[in-house]
C-alpha positions in Angstrom: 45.2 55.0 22.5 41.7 56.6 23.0 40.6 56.8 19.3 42.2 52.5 19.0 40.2 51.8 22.0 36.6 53.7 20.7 37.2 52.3 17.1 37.5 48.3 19.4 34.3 49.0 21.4 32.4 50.4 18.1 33.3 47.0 16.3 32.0 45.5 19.5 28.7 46.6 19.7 28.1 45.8 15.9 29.5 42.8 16.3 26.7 41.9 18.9 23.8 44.0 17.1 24.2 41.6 14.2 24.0 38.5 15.7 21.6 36.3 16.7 20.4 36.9 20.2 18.1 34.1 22.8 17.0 35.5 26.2 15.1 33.7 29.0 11.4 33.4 28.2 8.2 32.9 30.5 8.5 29.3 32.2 5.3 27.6 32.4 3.9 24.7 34.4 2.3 21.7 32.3 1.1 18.6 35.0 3.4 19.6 37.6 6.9 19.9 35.6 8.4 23.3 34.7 8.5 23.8 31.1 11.2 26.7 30.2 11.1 28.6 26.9 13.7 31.3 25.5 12.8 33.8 23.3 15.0 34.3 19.7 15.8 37.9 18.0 17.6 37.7 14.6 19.8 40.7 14.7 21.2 39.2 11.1 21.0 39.5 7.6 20.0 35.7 7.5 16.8 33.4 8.0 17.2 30.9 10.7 15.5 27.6 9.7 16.1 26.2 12.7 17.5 27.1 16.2 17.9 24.7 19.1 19.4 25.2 22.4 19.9 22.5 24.8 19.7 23.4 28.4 20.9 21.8 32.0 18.8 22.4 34.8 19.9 21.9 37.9 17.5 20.6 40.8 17.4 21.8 44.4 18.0 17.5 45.3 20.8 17.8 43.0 19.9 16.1 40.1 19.9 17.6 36.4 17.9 17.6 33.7 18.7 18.1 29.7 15.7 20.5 27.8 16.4 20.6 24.3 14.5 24.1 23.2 13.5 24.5 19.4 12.2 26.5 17.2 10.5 23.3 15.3 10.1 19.7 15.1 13.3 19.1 14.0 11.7 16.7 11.1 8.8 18.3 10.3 7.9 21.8 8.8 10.6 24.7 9.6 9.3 28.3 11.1 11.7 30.5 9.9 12.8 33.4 11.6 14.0 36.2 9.1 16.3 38.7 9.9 14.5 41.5 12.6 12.2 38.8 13.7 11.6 36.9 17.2 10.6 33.6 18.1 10.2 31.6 20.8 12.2 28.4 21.6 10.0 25.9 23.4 10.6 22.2 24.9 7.9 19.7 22.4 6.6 17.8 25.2 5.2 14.9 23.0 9.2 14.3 21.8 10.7 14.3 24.8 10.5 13.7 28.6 8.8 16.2 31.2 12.0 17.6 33.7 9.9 15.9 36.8 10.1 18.7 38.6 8.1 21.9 39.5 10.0 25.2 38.4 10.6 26.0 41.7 12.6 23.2 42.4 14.7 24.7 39.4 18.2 26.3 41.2 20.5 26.8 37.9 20.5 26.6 34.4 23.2 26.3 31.7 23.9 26.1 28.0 25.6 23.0 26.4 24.5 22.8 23.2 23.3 25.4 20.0 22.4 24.3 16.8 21.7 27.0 13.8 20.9 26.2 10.6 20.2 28.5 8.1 18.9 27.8 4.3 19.6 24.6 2.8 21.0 23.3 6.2 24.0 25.3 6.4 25.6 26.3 9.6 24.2 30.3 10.6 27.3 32.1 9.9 26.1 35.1 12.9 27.0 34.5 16.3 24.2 32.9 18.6 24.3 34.1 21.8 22.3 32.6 24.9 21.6 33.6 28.4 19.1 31.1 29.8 
């Protein structure tokens, strides 16, 4: 049972070494609204045209706002991010609407969305995994 369980948790952390991994980045104030960032590491063995992550955050009045996070203009010219590289995901201000609020007024975030596509459009066949 000891040697079953090992040989589980050994596929478990390789599992998660080759994936695709997106952390909370540096949050930064641009004319009073909190603009959030995460930061990408490609643990795979594939490029990553593109990478988005959309992102709820919840207000301290209650209110929620949708941040879609990329790692390019969506129809304009990819940054790859080949295998053992970072990135950093960030909300393209001139495409989309401020949050309104400061990042203090920020109480909780969560995932809804990821989009990977590797070469030629194709879904990212690693696993994406986000804490925001």
């Amino acid at each position: 049972m000891t040697a079953f369980f090992g040989l589980v948790l050994a596929a478990s952390t390789v599992h998660a070494a080759n994936g695709i991994s997106v952390t909370r980045g540096a949050d930064s104030t641009v004319y009073g609204n909190c603009v959030p960032s995460l930061v990408v590491e490609n643990k795979s063995a594939e490029t990553i045209d593109y990478l988005q992550v959309d992102v709820v955050m919840a207000l301290d009045n209650g209110q929620e706002r949708t941040v879609e996070l990329k790692s390019a203009y969506r129809e304009g010219v990819l940054y790859p991010i080949a295998p053992g590289g970072k990135a950093t995901l960030k909300q393209h201000l001139d495409t989309s609407l401020a949050i309104g609020a400061g990042c203090a007024d920020v109480k909780a975030r969560r995932v809804v969305r990821t989009l990977c596509e590797a070469a030629g459009g194709k879904k990212c066949a690693s696993a994406v995994s986000v804490q925001p």
